[in-house]
TORLO-898093 format. One line per 4 residues: number of its first residue (from 1); their letters; for each residue z, y, x of C-alpha. Coordinates in pm, 1 decimal. Last residue first. Layout:
N
NUM	a	Z,Y,X | ...
END
This chain:
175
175	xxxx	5732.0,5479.0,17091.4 | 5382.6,5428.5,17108.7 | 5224.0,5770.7,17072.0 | 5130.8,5625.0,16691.3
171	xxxx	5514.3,5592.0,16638.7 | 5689.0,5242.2,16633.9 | 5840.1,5117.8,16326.6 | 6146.5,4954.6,16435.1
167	xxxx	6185.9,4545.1,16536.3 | 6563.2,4486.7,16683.2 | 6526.1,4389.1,17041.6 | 6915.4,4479.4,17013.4
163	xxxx	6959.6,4655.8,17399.1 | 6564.1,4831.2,17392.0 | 6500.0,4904.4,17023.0 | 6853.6,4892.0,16855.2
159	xxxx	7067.1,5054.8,17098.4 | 6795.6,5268.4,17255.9 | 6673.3,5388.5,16951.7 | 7028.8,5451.8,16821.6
155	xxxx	7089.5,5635.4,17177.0 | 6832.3,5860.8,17134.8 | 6854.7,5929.9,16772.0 | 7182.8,6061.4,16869.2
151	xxxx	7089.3,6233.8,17173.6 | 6766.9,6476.2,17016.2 | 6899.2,6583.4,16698.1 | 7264.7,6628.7,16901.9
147	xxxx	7158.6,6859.1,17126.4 | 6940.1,7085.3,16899.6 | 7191.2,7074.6,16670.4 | 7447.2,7154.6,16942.8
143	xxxx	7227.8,7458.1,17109.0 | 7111.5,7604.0,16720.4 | 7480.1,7637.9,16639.9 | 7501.4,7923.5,16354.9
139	xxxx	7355.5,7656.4,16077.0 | 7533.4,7365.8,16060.6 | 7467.0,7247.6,15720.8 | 7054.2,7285.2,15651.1
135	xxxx	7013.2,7320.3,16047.4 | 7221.7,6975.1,16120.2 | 7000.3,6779.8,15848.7 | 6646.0,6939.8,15917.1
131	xxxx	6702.5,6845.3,16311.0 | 6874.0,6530.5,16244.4 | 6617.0,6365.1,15977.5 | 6348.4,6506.0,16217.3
127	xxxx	6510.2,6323.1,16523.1 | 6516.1,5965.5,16322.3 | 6188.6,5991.1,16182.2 | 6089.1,6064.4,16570.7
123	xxxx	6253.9,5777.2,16684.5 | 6149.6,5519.3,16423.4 | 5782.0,5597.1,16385.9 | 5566.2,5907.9,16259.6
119	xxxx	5375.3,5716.9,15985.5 | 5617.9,5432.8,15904.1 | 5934.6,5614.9,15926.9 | 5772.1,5907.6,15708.1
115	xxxx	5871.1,5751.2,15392.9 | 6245.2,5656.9,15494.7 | 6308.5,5989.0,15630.2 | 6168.5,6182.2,15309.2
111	xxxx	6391.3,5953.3,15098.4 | 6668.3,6039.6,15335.3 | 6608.9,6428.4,15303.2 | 6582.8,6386.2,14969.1
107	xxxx	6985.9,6249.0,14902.5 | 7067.7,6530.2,15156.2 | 6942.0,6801.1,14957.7 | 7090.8,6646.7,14623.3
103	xxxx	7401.0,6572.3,14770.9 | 7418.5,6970.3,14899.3 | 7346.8,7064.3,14551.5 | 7615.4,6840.9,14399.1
99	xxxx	7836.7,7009.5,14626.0 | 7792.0,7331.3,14522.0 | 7836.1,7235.9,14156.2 | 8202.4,7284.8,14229.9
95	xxxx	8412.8,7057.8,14398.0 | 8670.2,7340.9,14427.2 | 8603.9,7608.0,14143.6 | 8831.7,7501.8,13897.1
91	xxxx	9126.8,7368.0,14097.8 | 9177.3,7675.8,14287.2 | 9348.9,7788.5,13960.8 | 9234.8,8154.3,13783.5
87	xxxx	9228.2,8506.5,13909.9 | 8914.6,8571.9,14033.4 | 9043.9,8686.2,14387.9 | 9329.0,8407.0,14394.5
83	xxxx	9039.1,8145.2,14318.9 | 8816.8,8279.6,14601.7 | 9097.8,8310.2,14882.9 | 9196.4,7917.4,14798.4
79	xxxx	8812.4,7835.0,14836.1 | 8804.4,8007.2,15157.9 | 9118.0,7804.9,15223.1 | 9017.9,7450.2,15150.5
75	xxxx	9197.1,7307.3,14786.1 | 9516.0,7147.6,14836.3 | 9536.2,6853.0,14565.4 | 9896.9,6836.5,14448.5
71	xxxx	10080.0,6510.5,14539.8 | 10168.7,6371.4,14147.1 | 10593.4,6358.1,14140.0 | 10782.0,6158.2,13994.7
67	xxxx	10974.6,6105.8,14273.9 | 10981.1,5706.3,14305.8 | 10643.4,5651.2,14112.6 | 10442.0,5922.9,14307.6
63	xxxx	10558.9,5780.5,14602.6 | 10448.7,5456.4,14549.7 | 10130.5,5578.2,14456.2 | 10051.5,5814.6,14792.5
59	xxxx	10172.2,5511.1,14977.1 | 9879.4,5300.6,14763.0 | 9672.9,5527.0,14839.4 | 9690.9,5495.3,15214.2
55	xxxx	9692.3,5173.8,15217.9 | 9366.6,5127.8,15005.6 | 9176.0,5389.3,15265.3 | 9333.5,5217.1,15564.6
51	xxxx	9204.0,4863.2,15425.2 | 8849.4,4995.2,15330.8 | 8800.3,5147.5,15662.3 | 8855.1,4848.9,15843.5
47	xxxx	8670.8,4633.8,15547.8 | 8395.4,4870.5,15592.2 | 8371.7,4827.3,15957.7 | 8417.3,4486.3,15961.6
43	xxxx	8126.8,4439.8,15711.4 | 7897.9,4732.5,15937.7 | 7921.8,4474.6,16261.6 | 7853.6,4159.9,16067.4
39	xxxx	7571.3,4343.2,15905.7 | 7451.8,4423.4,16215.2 | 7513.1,4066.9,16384.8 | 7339.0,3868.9,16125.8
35	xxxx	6998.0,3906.3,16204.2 | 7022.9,3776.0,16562.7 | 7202.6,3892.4,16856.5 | 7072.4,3711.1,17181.9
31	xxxx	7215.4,3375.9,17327.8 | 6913.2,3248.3,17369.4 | 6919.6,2983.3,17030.9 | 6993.1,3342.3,16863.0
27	xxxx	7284.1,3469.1,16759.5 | 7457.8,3622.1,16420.6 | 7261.1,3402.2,16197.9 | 7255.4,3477.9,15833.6
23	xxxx	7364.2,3337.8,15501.4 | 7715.5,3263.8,15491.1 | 7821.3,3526.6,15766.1 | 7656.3,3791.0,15554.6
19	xxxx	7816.0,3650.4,15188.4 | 8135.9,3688.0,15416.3 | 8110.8,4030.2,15510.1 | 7921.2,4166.5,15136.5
15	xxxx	8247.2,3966.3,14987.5 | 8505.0,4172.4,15222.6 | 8333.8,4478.3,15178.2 | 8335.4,4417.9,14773.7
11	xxxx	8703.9,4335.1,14768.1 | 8793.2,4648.4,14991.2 | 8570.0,4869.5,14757.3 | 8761.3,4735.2,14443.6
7	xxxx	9090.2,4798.8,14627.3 | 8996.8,5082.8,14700.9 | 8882.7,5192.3,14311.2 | 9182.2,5041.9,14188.8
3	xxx	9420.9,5259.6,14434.2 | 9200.8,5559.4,14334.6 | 9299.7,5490.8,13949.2
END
């Protein structure tokens, strides 16, 4: 079943790539990128990914065909430690409901992103997202999220606003 489900994602990247090249400009009559480039950009990226993530289950298919054999799913080591404890298979409490929470969290922190992109502007959006992201997750390195909540959305901004000319929402101190 994963090999189908690559393969379905590698068709799809491929078709979201072309339907892009079909239908948008990738430079301007200056020489500049145009709407097109992005999506250019994220299409090869997903059909990069796409491809490694088909090949490598379709290995993990042909071996299973010429041993016999399913590849057991190795469950993280805390998780491991948990299962031993309680007595029962690792397999029950990894992917848990745990996860579904931390989905959930991050699933409204990008709806609260993209409403308050408008009001507070790209940059700053983009630095709150990080900061609220990194210390919901990452919790015992206040120096790196700090860092990194303040350089990433840097050099997006930078990338997109000042190398891209691409239009963001601009903040009401003008960035």
């Amino acid at each position: 079943m994963k090999k189908w489900f690559a393969a379905a994602l590698l068709l799809l990247s491929i078709g979201y790539t072309v339907y892009g090249l079909n239908t948008l400009t990738l430079l301007t009559s200056s020489g500049r990128p145009a709407a097109g480039f992005f999506p250019l950009l994220i299409g090869v990226l997903l059909i990069i990914s796409s491809a490694v993530n088909l090949w490598g289950d379709v290995k993990e298919w042909q071996k299973e065909r010429v041993t016999g054999v399913r590849a057991p799913h190795r469950a993280d080591p805390e998780t491991e430690a948990k299962a031993d404890a309680m007595g029962v298979d690792a397999h029950a409490l990894d992917g848990g409901p745990e996860y579904g929470r931390d989905v959930f969290i991050v699933f409204v922190y990008i709806c609260i992103f993209v409403g308050i992109m408008k009001i507070v502007g790209a940059l700053l959006a983009m630095i709150l997202f990080m900061l609220a992201f990194l210390f919901t997750f990452n919790r015992g390195h206040v120096v790196g999220n700090l860092i990194y909540s303040v350089a990433l959305p840097g050099f997006l901004y930078g990338l997109f606003k000042i190398l891209l000319n691409a239009s963001l929402p601009t903040s009401p101190f003008g960035f």
